[in-house]
Backbone atoms as SQL, in Angstrom:
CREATE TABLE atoms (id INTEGER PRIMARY KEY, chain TEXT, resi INTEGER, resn TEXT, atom TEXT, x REAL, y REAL, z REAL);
INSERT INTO atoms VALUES
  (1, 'A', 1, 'UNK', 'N', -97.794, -161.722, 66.040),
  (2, 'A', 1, 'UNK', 'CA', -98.649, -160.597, 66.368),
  (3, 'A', 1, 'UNK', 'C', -97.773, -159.356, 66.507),
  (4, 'A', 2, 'UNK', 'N', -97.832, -157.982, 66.018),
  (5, 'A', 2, 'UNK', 'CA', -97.348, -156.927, 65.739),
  (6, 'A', 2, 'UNK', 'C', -97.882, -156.245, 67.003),
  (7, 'A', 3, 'UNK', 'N', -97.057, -155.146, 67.435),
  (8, 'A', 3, 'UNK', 'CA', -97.068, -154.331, 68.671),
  (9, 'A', 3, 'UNK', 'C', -98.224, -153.586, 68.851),
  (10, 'A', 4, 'UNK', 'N', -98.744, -152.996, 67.440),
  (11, 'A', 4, 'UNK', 'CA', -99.847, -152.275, 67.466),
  (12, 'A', 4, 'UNK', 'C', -101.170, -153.245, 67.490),
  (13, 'A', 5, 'UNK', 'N', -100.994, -154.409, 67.207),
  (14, 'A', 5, 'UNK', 'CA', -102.732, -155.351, 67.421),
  (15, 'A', 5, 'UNK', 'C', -102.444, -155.319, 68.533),
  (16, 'A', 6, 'UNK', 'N', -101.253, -156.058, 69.783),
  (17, 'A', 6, 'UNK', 'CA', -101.011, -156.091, 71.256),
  (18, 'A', 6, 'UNK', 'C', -101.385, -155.011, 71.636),
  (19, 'A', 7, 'UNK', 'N', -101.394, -153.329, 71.694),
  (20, 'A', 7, 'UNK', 'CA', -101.791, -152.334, 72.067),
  (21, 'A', 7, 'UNK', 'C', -103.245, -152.219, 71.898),
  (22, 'A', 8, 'UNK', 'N', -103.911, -152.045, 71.005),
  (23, 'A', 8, 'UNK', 'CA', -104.958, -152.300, 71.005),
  (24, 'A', 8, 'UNK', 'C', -106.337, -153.070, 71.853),
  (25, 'A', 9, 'UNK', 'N', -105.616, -154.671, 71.876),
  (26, 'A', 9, 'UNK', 'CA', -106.068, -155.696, 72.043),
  (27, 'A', 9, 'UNK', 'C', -106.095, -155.451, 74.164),
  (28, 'A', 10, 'UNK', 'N', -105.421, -154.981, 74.207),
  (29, 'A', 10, 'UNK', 'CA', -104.746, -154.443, 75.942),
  (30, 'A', 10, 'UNK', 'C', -105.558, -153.393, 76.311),
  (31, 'A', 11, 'UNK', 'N', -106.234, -152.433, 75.614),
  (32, 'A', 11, 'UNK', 'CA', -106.926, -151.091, 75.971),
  (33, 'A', 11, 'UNK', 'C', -108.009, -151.501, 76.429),
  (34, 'A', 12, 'UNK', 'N', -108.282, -151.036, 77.725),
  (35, 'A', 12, 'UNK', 'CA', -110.131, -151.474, 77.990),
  (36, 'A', 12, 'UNK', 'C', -111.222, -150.769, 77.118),
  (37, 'A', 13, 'UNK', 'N', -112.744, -151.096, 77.154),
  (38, 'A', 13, 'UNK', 'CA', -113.660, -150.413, 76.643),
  (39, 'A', 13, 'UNK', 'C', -113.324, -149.270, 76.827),
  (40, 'A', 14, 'UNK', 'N', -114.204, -148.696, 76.278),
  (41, 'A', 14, 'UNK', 'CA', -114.351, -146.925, 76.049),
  (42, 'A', 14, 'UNK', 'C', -114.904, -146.388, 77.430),
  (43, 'A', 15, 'UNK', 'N', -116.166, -146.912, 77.525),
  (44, 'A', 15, 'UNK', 'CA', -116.921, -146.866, 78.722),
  (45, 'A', 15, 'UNK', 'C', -115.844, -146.933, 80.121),
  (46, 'A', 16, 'UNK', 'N', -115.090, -147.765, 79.916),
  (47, 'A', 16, 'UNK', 'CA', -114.015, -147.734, 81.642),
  (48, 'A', 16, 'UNK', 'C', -112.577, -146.508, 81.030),
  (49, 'A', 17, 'UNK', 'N', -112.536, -146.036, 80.101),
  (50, 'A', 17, 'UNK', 'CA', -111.439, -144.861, 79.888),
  (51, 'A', 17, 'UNK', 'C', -112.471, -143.541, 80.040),
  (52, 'A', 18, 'UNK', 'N', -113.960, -143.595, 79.879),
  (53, 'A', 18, 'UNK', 'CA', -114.435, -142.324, 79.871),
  (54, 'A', 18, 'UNK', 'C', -114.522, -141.485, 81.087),
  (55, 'A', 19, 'UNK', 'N', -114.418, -140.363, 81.341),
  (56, 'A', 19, 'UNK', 'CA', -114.019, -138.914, 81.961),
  (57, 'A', 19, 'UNK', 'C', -116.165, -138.808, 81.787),
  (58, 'A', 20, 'UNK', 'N', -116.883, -139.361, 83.199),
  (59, 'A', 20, 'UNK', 'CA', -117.666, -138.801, 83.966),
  (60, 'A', 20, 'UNK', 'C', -118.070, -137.568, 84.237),
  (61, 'A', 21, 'UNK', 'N', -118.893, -136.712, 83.295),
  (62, 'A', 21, 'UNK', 'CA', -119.368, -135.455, 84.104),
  (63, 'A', 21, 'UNK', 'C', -120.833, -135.455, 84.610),
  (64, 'A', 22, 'UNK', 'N', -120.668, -135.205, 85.772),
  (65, 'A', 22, 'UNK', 'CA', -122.239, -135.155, 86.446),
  (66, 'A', 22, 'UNK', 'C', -122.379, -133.658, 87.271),
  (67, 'A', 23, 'UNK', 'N', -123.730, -133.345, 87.495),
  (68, 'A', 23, 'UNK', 'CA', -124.797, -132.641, 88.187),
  (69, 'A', 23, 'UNK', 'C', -125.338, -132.805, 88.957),
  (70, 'A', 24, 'UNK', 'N', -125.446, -132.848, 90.430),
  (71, 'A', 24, 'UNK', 'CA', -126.821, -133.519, 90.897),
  (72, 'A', 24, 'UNK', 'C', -127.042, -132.274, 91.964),
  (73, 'A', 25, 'UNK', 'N', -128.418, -131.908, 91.455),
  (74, 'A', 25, 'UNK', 'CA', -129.330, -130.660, 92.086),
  (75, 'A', 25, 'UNK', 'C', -129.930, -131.302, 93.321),
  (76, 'A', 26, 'UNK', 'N', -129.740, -130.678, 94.534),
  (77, 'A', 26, 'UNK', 'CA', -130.700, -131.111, 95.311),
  (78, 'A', 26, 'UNK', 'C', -131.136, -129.089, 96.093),
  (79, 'A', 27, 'UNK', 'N', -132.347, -129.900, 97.207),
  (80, 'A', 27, 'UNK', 'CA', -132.958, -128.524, 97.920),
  (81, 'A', 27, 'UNK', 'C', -132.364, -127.993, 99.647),
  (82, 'A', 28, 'UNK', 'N', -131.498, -127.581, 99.029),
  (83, 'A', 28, 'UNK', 'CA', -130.936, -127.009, 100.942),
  (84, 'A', 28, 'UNK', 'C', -130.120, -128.535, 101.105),
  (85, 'A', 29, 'UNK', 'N', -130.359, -128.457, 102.615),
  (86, 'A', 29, 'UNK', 'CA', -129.923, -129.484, 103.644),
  (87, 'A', 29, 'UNK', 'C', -130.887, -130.333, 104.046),
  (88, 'A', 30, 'UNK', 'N', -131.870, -130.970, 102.802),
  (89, 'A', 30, 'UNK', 'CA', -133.005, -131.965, 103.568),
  (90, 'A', 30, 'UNK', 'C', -132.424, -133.260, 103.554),
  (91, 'A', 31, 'UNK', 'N', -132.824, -134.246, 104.315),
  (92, 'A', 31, 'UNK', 'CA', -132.853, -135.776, 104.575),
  (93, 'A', 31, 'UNK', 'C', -132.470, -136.263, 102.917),
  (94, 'A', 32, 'UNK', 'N', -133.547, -135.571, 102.108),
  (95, 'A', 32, 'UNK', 'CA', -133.398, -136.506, 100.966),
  (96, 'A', 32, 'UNK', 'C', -132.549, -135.994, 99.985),
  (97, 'A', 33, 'UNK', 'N', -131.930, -134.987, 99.971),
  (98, 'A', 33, 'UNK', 'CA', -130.429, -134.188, 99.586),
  (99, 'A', 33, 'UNK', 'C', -129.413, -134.870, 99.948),
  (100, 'A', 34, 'UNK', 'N', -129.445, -134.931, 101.182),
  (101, 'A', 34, 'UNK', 'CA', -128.034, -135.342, 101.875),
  (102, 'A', 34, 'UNK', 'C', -127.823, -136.923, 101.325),
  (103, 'A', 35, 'UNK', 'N', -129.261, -137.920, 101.647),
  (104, 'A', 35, 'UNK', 'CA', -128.896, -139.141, 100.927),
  (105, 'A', 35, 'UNK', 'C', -128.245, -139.078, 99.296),
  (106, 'A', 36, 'UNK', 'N', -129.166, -138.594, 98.741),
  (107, 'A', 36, 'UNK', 'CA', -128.371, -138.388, 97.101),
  (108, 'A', 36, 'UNK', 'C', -127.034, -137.764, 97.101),
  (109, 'A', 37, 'UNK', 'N', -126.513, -137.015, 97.925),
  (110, 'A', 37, 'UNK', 'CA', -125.145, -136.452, 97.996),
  (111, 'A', 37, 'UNK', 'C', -124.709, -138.132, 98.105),
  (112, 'A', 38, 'UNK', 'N', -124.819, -138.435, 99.276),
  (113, 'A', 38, 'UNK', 'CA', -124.276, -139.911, 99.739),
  (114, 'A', 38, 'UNK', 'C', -123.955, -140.825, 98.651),
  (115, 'A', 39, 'UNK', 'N', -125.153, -141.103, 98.295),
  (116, 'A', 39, 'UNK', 'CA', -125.461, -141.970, 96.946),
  (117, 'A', 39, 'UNK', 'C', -124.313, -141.653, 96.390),
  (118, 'A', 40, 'UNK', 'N', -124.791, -140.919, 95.637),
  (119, 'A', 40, 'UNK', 'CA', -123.833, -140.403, 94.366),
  (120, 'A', 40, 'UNK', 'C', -122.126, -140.902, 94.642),
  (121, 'A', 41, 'UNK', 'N', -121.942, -139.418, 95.649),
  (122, 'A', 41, 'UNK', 'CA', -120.516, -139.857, 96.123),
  (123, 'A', 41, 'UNK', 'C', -119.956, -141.148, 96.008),
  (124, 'A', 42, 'UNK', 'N', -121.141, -142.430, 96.827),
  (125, 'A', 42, 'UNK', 'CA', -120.533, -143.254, 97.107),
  (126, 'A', 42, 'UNK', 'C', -120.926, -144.471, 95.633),
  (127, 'A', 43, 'UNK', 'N', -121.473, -144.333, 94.657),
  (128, 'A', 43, 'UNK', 'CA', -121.223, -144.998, 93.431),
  (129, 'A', 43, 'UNK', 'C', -120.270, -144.339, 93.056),
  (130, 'A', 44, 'UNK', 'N', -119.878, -143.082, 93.029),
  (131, 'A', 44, 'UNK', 'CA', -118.838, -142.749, 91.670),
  (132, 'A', 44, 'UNK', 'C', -117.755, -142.797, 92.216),
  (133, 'A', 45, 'UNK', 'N', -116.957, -143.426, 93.881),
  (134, 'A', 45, 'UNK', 'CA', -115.856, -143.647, 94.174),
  (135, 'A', 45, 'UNK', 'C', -115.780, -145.377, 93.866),
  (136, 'A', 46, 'UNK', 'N', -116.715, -145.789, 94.132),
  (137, 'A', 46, 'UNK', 'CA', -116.892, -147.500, 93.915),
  (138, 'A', 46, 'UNK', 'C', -116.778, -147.800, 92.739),
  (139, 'A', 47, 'UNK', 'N', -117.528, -147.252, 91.416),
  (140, 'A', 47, 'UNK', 'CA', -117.514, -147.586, 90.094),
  (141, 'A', 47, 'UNK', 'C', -116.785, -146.384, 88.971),
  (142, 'A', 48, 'UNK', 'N', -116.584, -145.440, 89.160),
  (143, 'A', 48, 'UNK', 'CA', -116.081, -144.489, 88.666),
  (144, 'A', 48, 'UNK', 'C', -114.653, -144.007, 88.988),
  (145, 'A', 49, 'UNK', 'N', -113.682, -143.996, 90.364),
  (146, 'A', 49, 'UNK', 'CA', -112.901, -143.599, 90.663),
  (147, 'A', 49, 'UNK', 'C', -112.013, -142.996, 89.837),
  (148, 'A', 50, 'UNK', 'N', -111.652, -141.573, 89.838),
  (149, 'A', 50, 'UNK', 'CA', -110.428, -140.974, 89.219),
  (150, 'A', 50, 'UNK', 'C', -111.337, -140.841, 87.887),
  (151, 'A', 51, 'UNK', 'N', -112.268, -140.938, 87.482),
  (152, 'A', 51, 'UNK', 'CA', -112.795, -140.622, 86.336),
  (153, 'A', 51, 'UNK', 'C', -114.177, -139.814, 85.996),
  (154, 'A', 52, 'UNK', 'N', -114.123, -139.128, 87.268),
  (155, 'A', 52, 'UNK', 'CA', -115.343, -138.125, 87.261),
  (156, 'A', 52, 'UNK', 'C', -115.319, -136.998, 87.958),
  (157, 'A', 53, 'UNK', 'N', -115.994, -135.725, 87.267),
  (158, 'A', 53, 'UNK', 'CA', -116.544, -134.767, 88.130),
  (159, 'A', 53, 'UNK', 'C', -117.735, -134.976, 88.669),
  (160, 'A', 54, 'UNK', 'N', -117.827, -133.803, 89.817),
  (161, 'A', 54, 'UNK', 'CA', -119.574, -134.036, 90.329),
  (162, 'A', 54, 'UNK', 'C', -119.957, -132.634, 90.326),
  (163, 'A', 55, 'UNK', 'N', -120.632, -131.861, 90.215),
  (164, 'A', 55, 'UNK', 'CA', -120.637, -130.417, 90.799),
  (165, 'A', 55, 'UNK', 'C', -122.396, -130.986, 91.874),
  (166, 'A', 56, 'UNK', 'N', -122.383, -130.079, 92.600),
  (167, 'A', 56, 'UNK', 'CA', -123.343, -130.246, 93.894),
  (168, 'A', 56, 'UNK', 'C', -123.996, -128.905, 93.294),
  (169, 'A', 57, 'UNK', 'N', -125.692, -128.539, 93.089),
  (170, 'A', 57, 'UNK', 'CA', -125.842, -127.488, 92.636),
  (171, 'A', 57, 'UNK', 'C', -127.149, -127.310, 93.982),
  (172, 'A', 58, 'UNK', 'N', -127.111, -126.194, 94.936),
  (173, 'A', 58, 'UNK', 'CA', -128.722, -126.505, 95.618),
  (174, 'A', 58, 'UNK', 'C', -129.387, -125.541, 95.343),
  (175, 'A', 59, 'UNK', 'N', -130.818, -125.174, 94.671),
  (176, 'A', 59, 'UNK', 'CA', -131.542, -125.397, 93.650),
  (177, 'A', 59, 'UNK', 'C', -132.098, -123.682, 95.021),
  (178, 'A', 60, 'UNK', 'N', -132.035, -123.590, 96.199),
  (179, 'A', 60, 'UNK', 'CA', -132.390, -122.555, 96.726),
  (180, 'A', 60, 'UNK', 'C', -131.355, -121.614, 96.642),
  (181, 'A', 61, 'UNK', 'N', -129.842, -121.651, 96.766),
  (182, 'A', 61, 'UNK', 'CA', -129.167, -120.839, 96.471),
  (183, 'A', 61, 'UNK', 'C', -129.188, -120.217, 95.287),
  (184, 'A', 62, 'UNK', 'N', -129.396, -121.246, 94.161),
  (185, 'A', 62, 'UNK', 'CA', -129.302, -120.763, 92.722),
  (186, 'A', 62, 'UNK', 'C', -130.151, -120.992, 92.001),
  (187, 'A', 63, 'UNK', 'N', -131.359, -120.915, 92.217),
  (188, 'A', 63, 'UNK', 'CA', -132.847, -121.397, 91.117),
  (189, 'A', 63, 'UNK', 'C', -132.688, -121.015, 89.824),
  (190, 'A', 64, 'UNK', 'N', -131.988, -120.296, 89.226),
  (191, 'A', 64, 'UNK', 'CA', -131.798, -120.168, 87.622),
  (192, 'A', 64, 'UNK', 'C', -131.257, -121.192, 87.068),
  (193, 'A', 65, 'UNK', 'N', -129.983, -121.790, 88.038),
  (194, 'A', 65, 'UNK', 'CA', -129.536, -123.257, 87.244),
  (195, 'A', 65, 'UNK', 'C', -130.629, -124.480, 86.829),
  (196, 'A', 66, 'UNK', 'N', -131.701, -124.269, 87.276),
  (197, 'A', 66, 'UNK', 'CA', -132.709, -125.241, 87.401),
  (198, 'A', 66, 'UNK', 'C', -132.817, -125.111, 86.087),
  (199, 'A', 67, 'UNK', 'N', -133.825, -124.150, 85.424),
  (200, 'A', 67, 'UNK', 'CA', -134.134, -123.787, 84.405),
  (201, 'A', 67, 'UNK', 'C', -133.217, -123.395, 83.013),
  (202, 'A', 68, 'UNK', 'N', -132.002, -123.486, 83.366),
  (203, 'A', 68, 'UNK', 'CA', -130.717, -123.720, 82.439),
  (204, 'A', 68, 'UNK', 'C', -130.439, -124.943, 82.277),
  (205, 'A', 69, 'UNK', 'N', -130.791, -125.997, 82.942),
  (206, 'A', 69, 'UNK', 'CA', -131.105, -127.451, 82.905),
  (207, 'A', 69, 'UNK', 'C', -131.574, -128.406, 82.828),
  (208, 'A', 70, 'UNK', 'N', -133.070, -127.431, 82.925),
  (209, 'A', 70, 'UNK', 'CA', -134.433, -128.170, 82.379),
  (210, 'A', 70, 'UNK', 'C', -134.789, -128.959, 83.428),
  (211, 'A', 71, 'UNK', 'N', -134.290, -128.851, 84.477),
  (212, 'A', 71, 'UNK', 'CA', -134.592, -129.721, 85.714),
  (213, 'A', 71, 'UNK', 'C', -136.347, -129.034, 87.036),
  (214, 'A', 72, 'UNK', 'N', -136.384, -130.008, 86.822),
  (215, 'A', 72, 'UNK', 'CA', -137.858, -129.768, 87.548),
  (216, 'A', 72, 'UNK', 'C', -138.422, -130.193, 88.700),
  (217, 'A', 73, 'UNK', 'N', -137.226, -130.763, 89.232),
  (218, 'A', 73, 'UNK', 'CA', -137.317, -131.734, 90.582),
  (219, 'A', 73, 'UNK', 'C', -135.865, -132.149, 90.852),
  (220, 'A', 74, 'UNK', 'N', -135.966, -131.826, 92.088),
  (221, 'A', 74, 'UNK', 'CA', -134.936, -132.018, 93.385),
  (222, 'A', 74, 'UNK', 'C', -135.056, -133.188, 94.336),
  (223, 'A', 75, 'UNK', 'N', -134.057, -134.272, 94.382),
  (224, 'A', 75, 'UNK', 'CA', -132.468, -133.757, 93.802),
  (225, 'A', 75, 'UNK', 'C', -132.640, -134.412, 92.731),
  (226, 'A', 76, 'UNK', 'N', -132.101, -134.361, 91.444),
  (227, 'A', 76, 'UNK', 'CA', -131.977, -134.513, 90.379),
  (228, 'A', 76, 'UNK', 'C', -130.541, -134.825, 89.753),
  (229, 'A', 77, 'UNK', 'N', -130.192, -136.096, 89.396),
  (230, 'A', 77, 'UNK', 'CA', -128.418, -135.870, 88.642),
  (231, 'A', 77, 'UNK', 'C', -128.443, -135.925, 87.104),
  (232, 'A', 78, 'UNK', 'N', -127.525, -135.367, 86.266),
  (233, 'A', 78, 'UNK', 'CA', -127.331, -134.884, 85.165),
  (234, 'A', 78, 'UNK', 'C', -125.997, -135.811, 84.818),
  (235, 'A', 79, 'UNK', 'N', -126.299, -136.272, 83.733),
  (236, 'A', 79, 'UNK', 'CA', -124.932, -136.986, 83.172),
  (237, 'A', 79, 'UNK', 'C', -125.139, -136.259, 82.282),
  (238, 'A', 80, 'UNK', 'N', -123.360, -135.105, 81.531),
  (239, 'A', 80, 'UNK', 'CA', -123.717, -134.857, 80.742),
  (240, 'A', 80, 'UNK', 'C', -122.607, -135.424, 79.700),
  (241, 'A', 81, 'UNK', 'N', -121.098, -135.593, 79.702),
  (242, 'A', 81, 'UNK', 'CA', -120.600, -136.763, 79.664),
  (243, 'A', 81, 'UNK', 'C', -120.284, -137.907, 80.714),
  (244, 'A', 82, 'UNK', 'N', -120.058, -139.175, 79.334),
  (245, 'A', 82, 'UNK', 'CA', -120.057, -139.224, 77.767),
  (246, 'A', 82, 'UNK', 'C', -121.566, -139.319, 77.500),
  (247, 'A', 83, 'UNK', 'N', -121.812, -138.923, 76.542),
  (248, 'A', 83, 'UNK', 'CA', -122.873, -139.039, 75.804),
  (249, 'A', 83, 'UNK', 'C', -123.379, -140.374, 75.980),
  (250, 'A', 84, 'UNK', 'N', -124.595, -140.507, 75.784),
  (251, 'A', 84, 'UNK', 'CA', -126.080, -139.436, 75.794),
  (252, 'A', 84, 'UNK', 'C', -126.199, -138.688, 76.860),
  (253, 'A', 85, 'UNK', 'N', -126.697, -137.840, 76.943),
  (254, 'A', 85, 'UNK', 'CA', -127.286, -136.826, 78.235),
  (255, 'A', 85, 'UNK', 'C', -127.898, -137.692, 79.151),
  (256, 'A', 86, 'UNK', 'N', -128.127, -137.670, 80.303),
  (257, 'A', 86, 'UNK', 'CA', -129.024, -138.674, 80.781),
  (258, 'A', 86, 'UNK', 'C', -129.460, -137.713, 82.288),
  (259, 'A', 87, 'UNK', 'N', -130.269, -137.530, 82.844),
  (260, 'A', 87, 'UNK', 'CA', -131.438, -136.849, 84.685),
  (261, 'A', 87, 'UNK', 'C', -131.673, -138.053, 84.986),
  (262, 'A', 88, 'UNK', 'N', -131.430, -137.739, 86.236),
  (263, 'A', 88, 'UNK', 'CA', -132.173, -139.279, 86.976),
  (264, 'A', 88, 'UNK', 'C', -132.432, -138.538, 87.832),
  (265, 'A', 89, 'UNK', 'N', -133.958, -138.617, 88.328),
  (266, 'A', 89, 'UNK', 'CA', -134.772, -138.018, 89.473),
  (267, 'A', 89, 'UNK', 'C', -134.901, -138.782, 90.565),
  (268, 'A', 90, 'UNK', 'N', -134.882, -138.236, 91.903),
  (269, 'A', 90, 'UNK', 'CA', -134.484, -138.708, 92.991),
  (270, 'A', 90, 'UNK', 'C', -133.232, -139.315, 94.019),
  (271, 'A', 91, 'UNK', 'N', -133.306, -140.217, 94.945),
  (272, 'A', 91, 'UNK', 'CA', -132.938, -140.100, 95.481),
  (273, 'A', 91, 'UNK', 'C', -131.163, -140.672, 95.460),
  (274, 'A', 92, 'UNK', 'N', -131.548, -141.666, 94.081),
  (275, 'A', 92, 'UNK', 'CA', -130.200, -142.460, 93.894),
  (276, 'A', 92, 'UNK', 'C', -129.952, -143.721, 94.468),
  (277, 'A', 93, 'UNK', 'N', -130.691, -144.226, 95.562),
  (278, 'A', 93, 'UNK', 'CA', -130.639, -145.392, 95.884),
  (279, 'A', 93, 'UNK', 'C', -130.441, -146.558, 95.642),
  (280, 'A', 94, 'UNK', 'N', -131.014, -146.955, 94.581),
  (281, 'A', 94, 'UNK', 'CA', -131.302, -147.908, 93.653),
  (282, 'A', 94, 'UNK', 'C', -129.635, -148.367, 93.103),
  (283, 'A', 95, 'UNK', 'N', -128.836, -148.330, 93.394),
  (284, 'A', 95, 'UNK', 'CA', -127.403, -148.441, 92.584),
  (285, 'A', 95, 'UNK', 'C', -127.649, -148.896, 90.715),
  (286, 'A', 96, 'UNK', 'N', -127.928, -149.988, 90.916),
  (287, 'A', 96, 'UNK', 'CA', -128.178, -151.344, 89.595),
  (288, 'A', 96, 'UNK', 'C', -128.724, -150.320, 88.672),
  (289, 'A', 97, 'UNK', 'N', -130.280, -149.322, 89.283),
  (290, 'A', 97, 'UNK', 'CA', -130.501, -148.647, 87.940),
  (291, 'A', 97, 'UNK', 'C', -129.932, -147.329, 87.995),
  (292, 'A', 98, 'UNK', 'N', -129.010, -146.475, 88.494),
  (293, 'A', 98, 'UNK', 'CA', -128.441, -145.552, 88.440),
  (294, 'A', 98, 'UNK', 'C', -127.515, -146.081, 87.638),
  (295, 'A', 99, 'UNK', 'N', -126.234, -146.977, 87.276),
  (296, 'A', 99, 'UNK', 'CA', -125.370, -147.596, 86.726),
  (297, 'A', 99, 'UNK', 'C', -125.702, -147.602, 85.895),
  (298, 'A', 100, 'UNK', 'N', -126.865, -148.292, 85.311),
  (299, 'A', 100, 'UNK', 'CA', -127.342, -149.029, 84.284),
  (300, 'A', 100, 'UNK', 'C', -127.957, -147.697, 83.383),
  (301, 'A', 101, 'UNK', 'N', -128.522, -146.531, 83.922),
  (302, 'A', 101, 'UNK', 'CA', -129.161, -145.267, 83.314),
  (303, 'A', 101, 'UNK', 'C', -127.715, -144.468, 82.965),
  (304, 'A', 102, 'UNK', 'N', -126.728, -144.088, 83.548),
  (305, 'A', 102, 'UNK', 'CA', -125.161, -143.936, 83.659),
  (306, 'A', 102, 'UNK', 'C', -124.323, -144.804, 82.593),
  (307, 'A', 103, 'UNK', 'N', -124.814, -145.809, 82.104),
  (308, 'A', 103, 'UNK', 'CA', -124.631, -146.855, 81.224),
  (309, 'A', 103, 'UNK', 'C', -122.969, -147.540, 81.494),
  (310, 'A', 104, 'UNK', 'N', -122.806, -147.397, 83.033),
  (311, 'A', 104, 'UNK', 'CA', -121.392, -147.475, 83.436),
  (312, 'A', 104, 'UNK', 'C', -121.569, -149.418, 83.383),
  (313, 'A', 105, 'UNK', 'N', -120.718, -149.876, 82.233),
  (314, 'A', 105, 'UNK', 'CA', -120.885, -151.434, 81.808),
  (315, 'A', 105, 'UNK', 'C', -119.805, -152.339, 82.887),
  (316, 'A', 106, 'UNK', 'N', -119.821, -153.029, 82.831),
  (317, 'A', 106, 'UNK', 'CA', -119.348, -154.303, 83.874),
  (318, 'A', 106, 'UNK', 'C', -119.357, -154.366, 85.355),
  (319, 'A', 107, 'UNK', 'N', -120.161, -153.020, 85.459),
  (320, 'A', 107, 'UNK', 'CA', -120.422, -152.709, 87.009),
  (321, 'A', 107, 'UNK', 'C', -122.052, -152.620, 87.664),
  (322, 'A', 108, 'UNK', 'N', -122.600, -153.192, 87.075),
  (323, 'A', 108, 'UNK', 'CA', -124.206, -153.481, 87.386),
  (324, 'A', 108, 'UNK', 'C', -124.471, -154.565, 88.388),
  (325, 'A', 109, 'UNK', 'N', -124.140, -154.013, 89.240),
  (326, 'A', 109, 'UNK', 'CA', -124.780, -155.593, 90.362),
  (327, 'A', 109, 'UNK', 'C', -126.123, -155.935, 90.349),
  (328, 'A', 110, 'UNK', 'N', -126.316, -157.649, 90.452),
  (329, 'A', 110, 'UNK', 'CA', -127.260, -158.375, 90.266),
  (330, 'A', 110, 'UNK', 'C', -128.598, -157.752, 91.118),
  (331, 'A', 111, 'UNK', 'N', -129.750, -157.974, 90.350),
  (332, 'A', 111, 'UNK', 'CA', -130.773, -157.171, 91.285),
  (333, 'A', 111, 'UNK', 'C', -131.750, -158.421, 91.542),
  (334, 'A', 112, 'UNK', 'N', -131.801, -159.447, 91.016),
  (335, 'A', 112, 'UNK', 'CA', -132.298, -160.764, 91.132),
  (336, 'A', 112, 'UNK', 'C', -133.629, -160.187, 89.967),
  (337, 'A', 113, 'UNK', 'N', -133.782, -159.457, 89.443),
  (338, 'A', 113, 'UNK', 'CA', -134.580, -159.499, 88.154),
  (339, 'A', 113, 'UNK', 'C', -135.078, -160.646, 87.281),
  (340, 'A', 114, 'UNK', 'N', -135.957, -161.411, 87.192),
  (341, 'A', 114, 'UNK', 'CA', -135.715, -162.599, 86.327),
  (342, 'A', 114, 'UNK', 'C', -135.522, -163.719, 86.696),
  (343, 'A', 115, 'UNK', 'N', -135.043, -163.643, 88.294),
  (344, 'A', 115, 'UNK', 'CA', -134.846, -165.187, 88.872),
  (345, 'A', 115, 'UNK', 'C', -136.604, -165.872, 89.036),
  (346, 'A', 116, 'UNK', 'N', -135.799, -167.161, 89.266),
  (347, 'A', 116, 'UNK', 'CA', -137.109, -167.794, 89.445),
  (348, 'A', 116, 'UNK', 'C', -137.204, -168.347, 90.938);
């Protein structure tokens, strides 16, 4: 085996080298802001670490970003890399389908979906 198949063969997916950019709009300082701050934060240090931005945008300071974003509801997060674009509305809770909409692969914890 030649150095360059070993290099190759050693590189993780694409998906665990990709550079994370996110958005997430929320309104002021409400209950359900502050959780999605939480959220967020706390998936993209757990599954993302060292491989993402976040920008925090709140939607009363700056209401034009809304509409530069097509966003229509607060709080709202924006993946805009890697591609595809992807909004996820609300609160973020859900981990399994935030990941899974994020399309962040080998990090989807079990949601018992399907069991019997």
């Amino acid at each position: 085996m030649d150095e360059t198949t070993t290099r190759s063969e050693e590189q993780p997916p694409a998906d665990q080298e990709a550079t994370y950019a996110l958005t997430l709009f929320v309104t002021g300082a409400s209950e359900r802001s502050g959780r999605a701050i939480d959220n967020v934060h706390a998936l993209c240090e757990e599954h993302l670490a060292g491989r993402y931005t976040l920008d925090v945008v709140d939607v009363l300071r700056d209401p034009s970003l809304m509409s530069a974003y097509d966003v229509v509801a607060a709080p709202t997060l924006i993946k805009e890399r890697p591609l595809p674009k992807r909004m996820l509305v609300g609160d973020l809770s859900d981990t399994a389908r935030v990941l899974l909409a994020l399309d962040v692969r080998g990090s989807v914890p079990a949601t018992g979906v399907g069991r019997a």
